[in-house]
Steps between C-alpha positions, in 0.01 A plus 500: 500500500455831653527666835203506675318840465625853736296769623751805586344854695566822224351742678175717573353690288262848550296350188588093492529463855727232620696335234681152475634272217475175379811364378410156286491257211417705212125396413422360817178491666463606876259613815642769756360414799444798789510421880425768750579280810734185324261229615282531259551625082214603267533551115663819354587520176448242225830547296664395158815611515606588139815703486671281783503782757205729599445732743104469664334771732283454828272863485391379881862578672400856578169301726678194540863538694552141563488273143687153454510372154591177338514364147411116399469374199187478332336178349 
């Protein structure tokens, strides 16, 4: 059994712009999710999560002040 997946804030980058990890089961299969106003999420990323942890990048930050992101599972 394994904790359920973790997204974590890094930082911003000049090149990457915002950046945030995934902490989960190594292998595992997942969809970050984005929200700009929390009542409503779209598709992100389509992630497999290989090494366990791995840090992902939004280029749209610099634009785009006001991001919400989940993770689920994918099936």
């Amino acid at each position: 059994l394994y904790p359920p997946p973790r997204l974590t804030p890094v930082g911003v980058s000049p090149t990457y712009g915002f950046q945030f990890q995934l902490d989960s089961e190594t292998g595992g299969h997942y969809i970050i999710q984005r929200s700009f106003d929390l009542a409503s999420c779209l598709p992100f990323l389509d992630v497999a999560n290989t090494t366990g942890t791995i840090v992902l990048n939004d280029p749209s930050a610099e634009t785009n002040s006001s991001s919400f992101f989940r993770t689920a599972a994918a099936n």
